[in-house]
C-alpha positions in Angstrom: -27.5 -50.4 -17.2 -30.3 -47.9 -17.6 -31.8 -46.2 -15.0 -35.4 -45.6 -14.2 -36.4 -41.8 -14.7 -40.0 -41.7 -14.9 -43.5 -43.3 -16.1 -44.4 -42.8 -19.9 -47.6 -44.0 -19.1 -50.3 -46.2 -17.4 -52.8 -48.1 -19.1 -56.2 -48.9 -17.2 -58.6 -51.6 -18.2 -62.0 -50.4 -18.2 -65.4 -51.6 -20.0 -66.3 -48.7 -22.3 -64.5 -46.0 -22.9 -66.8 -43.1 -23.1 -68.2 -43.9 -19.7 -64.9 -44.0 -18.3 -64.3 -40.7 -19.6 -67.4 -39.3 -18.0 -66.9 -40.9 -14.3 -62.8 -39.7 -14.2 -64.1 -36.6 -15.9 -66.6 -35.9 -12.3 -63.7 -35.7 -10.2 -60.5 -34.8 -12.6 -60.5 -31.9 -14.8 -59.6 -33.9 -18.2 -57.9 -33.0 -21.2 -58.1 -36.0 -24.0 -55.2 -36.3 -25.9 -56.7 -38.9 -28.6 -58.4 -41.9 -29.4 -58.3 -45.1 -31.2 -61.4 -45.8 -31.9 -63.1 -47.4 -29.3 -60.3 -49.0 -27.9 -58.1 -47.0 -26.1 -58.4 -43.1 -25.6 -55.5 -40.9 -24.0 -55.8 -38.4 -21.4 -53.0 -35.9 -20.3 -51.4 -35.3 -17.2 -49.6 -32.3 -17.5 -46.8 -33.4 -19.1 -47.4 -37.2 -18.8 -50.8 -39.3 -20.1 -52.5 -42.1 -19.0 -54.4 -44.7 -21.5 -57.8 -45.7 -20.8 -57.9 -49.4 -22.8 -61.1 -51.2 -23.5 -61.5 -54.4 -22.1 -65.0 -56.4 -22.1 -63.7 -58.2 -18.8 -61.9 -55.7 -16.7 -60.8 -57.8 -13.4 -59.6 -56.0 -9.9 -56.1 -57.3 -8.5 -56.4 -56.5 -4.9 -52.6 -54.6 -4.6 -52.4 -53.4 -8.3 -52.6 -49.6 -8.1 -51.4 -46.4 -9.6 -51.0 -42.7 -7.8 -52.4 -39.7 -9.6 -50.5 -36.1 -8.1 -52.9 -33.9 -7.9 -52.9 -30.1 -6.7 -55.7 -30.4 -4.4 -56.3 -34.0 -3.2 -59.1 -32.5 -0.1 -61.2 -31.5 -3.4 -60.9 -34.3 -4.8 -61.9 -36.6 -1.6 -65.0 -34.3 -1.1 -66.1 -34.7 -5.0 -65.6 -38.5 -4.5 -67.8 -38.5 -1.5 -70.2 -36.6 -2.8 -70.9 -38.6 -5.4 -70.8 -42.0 -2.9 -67.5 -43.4 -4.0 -66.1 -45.7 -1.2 -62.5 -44.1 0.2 -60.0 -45.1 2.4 -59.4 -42.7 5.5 -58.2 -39.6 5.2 -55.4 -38.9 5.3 -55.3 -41.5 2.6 -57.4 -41.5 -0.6 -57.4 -44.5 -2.8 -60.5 -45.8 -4.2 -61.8 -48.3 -6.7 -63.2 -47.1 -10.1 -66.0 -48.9 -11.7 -63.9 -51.6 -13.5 -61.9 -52.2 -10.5 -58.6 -50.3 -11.1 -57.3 -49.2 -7.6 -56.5 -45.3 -7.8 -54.5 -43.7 -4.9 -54.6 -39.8 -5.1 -51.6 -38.0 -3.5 -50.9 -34.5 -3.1 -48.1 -32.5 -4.9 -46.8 -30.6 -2.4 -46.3 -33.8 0.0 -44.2 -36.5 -2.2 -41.1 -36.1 -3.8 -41.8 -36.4 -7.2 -41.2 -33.1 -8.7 -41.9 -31.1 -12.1 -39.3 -28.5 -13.8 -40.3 -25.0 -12.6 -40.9 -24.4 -16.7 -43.1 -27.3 -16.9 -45.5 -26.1 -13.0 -45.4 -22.5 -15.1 -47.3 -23.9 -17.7 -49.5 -26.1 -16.2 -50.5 -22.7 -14.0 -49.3 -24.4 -10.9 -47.1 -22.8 -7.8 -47.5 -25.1 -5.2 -45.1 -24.9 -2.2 -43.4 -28.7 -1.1 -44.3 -29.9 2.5 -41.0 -29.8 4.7 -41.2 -34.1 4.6 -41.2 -33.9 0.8 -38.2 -31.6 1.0 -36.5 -33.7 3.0 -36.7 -36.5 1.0 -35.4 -34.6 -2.0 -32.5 -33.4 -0.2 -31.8 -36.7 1.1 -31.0 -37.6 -2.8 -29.8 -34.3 -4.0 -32.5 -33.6 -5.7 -33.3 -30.0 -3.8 -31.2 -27.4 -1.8 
């Protein structure tokens, strides 16, 4: 049986592309990976990507959600705010993009999904793991 190891990844329904590309791009430094056309565009996430896929009728499930790890998720709760975006309490951060995809934003250092030291090197990132994400690393091996 094979075992799970990762996400390839995610594909988002939204309405237009280039619009999509502009709201994530307010909160997210982006890097677009491709296009095609105007019906799906990639955009990396270090060393993973997400799709954004054109749909004309985008339609919220109420517990469907992906986590994006970022490296500062208190920067990314003030730009969201900023810019009136609805938000669950901190210490949470999910939120609702315009087509309805549910986003949770979680922080690096606290969960205990890790990157190769080669792979935070080139990304330019050196962020320390909370004690709790440790823990649960250890708990599985996964850290010393």
């Amino acid at each position: 049986m094979a075992r799970l190891v990762g996400i390839n990844h995610v594909a988002l329904e939204v309405g237009d592309l280039d619009e999509a590309i502009a709201w994530y791009g307010r909160f997210f430094e982006l890097e677009l990976r491709g296009r095609i056309g105007d019906r799906m565009a990639f955009v990396d996430l270090g060393d993973q990507f997400i799709a954004l896929s054109r749909d004309a009728t985008p339609h919220a499930d109420r517990e469907r959600h992906f986590g994006l790890v970022v490296d500062d998720k208190a920067a990314v709760r003030r730009s969201l705010e900023e810019a009136g975006v609805e938000l669950t309490r901190p210490p949470n951060c999910t939120f609702h993009d315009p087509w309805g995809n549910m986003v949770q934003v979680v922080d690096y250092r606290e969960i205990q999904f890790t990157k190769a030291e080669r792979i935070l090197q080139g990304m330019g990132l050196e962020p320390e793991k909370t004690e709790s994400a440790l823990g649960e690393l250890r708990e599985k091996g996964l850290a010393d």
